[in-house]
N, C-alpha and C positions, 0 to 999 in steps of 0.2 A: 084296819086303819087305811085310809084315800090317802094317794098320795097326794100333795100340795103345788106340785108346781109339773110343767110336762115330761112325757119321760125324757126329753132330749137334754131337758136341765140334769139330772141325772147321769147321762151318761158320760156328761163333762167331768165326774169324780171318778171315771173310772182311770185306768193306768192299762195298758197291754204291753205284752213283748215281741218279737218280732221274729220269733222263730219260724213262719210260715215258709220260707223261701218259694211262695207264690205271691208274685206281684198284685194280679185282682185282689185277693184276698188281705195283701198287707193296704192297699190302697182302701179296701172296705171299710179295715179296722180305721186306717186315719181318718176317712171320710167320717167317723164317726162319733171316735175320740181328740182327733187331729193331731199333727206330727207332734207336737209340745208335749202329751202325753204317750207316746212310744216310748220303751228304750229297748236295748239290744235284748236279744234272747238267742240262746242255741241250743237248747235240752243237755248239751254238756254233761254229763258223761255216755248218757245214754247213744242209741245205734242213730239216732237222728241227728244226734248234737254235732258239729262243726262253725268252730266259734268264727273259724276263717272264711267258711260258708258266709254265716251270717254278717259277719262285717261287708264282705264282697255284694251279699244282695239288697244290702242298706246302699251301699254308695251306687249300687246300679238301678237305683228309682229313680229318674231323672225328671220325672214330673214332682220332684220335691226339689225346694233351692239345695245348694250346698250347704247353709246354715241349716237346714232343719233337718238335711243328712247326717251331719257332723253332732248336732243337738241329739237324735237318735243314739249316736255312739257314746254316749257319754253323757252331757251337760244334762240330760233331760233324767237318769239314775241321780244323781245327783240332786238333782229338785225335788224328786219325788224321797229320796232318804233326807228330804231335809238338811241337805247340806251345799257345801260349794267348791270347786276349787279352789285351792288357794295359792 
C-alpha cells in the first residue's frame, strides 16, 4: 500500500517521551514531532530512570519558551490520554 500523503504528515501522529537527557537529541525529536507532542519520560524504575533528572533536563532546554517546558511536564500527557486538568 503507497502511502497518501508525505512522510512529514505522518510524523505529526507520532507522541515521544523525553528520556534522552541529551539535548541535540531531545531537540531532534521536537524538531520533528514538535514540543506539543513531547511528554516527560524517565525509564523509572529501571538504572536510567530519574524522574528528577528528567524534569530538571526539560526545564533546562531554554531554546523552548516556558510554555512548551511546562506543556512537556504535564499538559501535553494529558492531551495525548485524552484528557484535561481539571
Amino acid at each position: 500500500m503507497a502511502i497518501t500523503e508525505s512522510p512529514e504528515k505522518y510524523l505529526e501522529r507520532f507522541w515521544l517521551d523525553s528520556v534522552s537527557y541529551y539535548d541535540p537529541a531531545m531537540m531532534a525529536g521536537i524538531a520533528c514531532v514538535g514540543a506539543h507532542h513531547i511528554v516527560l519520560g524517565s525509564d523509572a524504575p529501571f538504572a536510567v530512570g530519574d524522574l528528577g533528572r528528567s524534569v530538571a533536563s526539560i526545564r533546562g532546554l531554554t531554546l523552548l519558551s516556558e510554555g512548551e517546558r511546562e506543556a512537556i511536564l504535564g499538559p501535553n500527557a494529558l492531551e495525548w490520554l485524552g484528557s484535561s486538568a481539571s
